[in-house]
C-alpha positions, 0 to 999 in steps of 0.5 A: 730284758733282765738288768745287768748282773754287779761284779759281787752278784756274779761272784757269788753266783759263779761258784754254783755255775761252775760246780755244774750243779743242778738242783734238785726240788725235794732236796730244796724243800727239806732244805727249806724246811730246815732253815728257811721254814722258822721265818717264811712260808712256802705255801701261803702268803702270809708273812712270818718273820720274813716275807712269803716265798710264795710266788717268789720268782713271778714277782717284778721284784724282791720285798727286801731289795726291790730287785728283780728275782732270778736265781742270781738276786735270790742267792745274792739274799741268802749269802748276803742277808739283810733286812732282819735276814741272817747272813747264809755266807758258808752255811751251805754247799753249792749243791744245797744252794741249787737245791734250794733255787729249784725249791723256789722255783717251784713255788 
């Protein structure tokens, strides 16, 4: 049973629910490439800067925050940072934040 979602949580997820907006996994990747690439790997488990990305969504839980992963507590991460991660607040669309979940999901 996953554990309950926090009012801030839900909050920045809402607007990616309500956009409808399914991700696209290719988008998702050059994303990655882009701006996630310089600090995680995708495709090992070595760490850079930040932890590998690498089986992200099977771990019990997040390195940064010991929280469970779900697309709610991986957005929560790239708004919010922390942990050495810069804040993404704003930098992206709804679009490109469903684009980068299916990506991860995918690893």
């Amino acid at each position: 049973m996953s554990p309950p979602m926090n009012r801030l949580t839900f909050f920045l997820l809402l607007p990616l629910l309500a956009s409808g907006a399914a991700g696209d996994a290719a988008k998702g990747n050059e994303l990655f490439d882009e701006q996630c690439a310089q600090c995680h790997h995708a495709y090992t488990e070595e760490r850079k800067k930040g932890p590998s990305l690498k089986w992200l969504f099977v771990k019990d839980k997040l390195d940064s925050n010991g929280k469970a992963p779900g697309d709610a507590t991986v957005l929560e991460k790239i708004e919010k940072g922390g942990n050495g991660m810069p804040p993404f607040s704003g930098s992206f669309s709804n679009q490109d934040k469903a684009d980068l979940l299916a990506f991860l999901r995918t690893l």
